[in-house]
N, CA, C and O atoms as a DFTB+ gen file, in Angstrom:
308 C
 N C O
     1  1      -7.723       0.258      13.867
     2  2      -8.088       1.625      14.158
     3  2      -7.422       2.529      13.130
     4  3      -6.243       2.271      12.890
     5  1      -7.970       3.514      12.504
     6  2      -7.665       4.616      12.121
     7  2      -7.958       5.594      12.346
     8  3      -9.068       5.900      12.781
     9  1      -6.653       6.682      12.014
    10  2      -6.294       8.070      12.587
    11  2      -6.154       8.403      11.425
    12  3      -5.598       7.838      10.484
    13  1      -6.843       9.650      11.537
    14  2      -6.583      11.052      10.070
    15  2      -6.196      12.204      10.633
    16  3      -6.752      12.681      11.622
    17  1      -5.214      12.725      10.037
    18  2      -4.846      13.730      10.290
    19  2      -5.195      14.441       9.148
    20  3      -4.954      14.260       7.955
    21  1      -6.305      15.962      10.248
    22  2      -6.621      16.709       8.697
    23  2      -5.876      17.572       9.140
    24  3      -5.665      17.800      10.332
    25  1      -5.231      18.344       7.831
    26  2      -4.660      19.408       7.711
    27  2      -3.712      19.638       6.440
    28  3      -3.196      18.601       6.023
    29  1      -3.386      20.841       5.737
    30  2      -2.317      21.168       4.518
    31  2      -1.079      20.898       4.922
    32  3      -0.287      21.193       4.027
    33  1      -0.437      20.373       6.083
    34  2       0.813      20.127       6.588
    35  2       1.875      21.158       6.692
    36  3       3.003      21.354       6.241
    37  1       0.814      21.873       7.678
    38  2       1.607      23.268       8.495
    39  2       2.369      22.416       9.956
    40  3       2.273      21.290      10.444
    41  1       2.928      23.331      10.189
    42  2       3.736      23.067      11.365
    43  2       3.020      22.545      12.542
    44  3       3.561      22.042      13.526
    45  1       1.672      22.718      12.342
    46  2       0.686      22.411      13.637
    47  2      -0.072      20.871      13.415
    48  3      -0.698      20.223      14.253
    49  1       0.195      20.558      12.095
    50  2      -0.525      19.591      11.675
    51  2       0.572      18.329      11.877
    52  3       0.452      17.195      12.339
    53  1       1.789      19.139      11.259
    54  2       2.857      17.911      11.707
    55  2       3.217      17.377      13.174
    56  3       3.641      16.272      13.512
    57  1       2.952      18.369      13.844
    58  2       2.997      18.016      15.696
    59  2       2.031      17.199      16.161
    60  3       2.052      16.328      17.030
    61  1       0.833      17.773      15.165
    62  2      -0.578      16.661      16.017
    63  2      -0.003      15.366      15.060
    64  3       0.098      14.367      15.771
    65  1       0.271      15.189      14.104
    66  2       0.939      13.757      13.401
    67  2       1.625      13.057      14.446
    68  3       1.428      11.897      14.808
    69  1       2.501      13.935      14.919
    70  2       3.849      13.420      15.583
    71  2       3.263      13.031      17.170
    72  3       3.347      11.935      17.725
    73  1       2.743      14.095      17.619
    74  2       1.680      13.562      19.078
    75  2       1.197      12.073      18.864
    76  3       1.678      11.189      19.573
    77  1       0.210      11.767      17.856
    78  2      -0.412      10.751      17.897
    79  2       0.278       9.516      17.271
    80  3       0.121       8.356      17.650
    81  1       0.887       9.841      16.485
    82  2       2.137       7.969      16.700
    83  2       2.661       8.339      17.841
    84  3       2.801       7.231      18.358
    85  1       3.153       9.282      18.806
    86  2       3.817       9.024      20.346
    87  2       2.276       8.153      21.330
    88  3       2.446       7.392      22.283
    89  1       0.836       8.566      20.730
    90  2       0.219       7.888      21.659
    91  2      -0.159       6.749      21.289
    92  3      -0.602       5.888      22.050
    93  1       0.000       6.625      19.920
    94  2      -0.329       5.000      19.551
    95  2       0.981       3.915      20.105
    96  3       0.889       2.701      20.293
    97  1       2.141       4.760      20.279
    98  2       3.346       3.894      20.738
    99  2       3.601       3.443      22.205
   100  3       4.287       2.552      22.706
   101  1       2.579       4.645      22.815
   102  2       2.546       4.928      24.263
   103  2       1.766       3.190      24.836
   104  3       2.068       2.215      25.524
   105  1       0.008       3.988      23.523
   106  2      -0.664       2.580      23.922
   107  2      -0.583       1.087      23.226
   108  3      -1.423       0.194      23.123
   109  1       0.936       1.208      22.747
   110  2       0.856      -0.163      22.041
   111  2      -0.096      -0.495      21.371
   112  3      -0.626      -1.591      21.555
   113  1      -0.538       0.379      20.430
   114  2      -1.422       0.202      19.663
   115  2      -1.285       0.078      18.159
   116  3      -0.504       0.793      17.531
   117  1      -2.260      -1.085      17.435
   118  2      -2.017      -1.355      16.322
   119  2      -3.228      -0.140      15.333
   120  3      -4.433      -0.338      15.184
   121  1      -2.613       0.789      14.917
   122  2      -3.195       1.632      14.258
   123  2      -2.542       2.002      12.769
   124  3      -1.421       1.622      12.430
   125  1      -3.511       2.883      11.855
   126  2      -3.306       3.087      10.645
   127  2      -3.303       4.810      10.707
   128  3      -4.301       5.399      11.120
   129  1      -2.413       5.347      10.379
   130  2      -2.464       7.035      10.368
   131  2      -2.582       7.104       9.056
   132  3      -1.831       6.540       8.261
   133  1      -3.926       8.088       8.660
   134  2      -3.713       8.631       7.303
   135  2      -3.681      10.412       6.995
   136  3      -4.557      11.190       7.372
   137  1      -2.877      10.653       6.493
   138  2      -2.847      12.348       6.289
   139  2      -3.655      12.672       5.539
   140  3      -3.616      12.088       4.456
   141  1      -4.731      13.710       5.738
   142  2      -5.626      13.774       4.739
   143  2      -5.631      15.458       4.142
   144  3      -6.426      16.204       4.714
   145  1      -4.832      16.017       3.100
   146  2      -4.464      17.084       3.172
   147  2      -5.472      17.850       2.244
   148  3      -5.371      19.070       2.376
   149  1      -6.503      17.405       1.259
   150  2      -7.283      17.774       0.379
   151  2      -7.813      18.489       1.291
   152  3      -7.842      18.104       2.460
   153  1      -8.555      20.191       0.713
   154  2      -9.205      20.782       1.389
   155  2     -10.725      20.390       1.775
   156  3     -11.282      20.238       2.863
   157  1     -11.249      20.270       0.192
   158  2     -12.340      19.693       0.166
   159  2     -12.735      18.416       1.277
   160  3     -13.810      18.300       1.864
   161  1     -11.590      17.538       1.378
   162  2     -12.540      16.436       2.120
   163  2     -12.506      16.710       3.733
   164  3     -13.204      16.152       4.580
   165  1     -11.296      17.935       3.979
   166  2     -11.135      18.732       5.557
   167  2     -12.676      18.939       5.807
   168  3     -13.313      18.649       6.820
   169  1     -13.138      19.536       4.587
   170  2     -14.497      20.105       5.060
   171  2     -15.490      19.275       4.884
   172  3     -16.625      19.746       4.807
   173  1     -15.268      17.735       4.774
   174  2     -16.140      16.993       4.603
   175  2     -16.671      16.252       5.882
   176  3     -17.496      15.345       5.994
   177  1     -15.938      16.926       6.796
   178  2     -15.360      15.901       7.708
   179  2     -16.206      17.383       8.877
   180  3     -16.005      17.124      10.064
   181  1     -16.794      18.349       8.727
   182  2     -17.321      19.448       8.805
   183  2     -16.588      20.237      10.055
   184  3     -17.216      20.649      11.030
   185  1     -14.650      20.439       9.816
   186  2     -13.856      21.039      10.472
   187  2     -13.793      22.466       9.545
   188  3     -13.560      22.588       8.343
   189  1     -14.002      23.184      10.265
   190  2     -13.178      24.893      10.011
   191  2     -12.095      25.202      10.194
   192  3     -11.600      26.040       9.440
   193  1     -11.367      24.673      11.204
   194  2     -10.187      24.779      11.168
   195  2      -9.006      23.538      11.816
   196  3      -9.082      22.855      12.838
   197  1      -8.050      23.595      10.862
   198  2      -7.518      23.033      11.460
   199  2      -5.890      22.942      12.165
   200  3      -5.028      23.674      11.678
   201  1      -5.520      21.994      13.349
   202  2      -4.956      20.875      12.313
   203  2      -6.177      20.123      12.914
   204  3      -6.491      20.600      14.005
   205  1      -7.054      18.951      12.461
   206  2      -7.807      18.145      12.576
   207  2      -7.282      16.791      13.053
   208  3      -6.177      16.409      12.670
   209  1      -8.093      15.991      13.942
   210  2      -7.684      14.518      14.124
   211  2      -9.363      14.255      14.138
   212  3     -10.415      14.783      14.499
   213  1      -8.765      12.920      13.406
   214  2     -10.299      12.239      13.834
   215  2      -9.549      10.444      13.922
   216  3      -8.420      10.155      13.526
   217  1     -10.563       9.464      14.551
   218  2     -10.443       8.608      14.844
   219  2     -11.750       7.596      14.226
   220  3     -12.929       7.707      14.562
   221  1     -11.233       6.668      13.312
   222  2     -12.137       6.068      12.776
   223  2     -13.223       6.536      12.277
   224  3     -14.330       5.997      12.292
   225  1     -12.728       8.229      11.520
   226  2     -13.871       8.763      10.847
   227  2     -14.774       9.596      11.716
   228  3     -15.700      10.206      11.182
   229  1     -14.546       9.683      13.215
   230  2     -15.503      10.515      13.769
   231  2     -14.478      11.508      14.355
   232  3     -13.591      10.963      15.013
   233  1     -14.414      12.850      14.255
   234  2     -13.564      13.747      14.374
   235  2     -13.389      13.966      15.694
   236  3     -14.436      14.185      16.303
   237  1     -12.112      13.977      16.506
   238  2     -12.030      14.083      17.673
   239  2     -11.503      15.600      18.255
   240  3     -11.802      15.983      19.386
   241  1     -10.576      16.499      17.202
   242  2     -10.069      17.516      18.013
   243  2      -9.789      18.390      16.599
   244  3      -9.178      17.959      15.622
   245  1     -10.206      19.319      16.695
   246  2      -9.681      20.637      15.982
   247  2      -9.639      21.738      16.328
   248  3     -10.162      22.216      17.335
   249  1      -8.810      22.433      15.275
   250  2      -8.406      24.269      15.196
   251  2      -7.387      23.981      16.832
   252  3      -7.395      24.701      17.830
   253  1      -6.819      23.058      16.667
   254  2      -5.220      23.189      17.911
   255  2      -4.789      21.943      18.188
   256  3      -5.356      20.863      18.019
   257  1      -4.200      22.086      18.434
   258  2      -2.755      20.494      18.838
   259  2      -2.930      19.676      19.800
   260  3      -2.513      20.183      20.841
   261  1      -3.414      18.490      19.976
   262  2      -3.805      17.833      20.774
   263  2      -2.698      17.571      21.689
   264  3      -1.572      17.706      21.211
   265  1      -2.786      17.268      22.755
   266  2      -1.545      17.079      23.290
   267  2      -1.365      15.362      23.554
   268  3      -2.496      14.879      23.509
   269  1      -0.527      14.494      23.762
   270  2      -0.409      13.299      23.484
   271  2      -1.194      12.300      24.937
   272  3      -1.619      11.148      24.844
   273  1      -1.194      12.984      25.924
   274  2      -2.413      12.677      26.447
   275  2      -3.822      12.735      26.050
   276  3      -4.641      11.841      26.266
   277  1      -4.039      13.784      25.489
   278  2      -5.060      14.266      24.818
   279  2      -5.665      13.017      24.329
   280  3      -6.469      12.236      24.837
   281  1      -4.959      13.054      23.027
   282  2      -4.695      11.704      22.073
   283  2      -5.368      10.202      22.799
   284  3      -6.448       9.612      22.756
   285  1      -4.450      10.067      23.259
   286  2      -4.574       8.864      23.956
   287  2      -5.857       9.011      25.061
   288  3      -5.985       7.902      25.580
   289  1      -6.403       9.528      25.365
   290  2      -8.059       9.521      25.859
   291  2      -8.806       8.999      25.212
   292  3      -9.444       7.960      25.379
   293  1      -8.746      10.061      24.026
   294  2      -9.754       9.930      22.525
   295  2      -8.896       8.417      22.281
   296  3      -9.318       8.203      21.145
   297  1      -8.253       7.581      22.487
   298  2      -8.271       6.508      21.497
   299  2      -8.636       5.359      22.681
   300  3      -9.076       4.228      22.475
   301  1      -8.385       5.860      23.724
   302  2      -8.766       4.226      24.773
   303  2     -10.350       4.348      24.423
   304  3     -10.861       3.269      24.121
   305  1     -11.364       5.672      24.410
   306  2     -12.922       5.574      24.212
   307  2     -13.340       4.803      23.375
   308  3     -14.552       4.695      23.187
């Protein structure tokens, strides 16, 4: 599984980082986090704002901080 974190690595982007290794640790899960900070590919991904998460390429939560439950919904689906 992979996790992207979109965002320029504001303070909001580092929390949703930090949320989602707490839910990959939560679910014992073998996952790959990648930070994806280029603007261009934020918007490739067709987010306006962020901090962005997506999961295996299909975007799960933007423009706010997922919370680590949150997280962990979007990754048992």
């Amino acid at each position: 599984m992979k996790i992207q974190i979109l965002g320029t690595g504001c303070a909001k982007c580092k929390q949703t980082e930090a949320n989602a290794r707490q839910a990959i640790k939560n679910l014992g899960l073998d996952s790959e986090i990648e930070k994806v900070t280029d603007v261009n590919e934020i918007l490739d991904f067709g987010i306006m704002a962020t901090p962005g998460l997506a999961v295996n390429g299909d975007v799960k939560f933007s423009g706010k901080v997922p919370t680590v439950g949150e997280i962990e919904e979007a990754l048992k689906q």
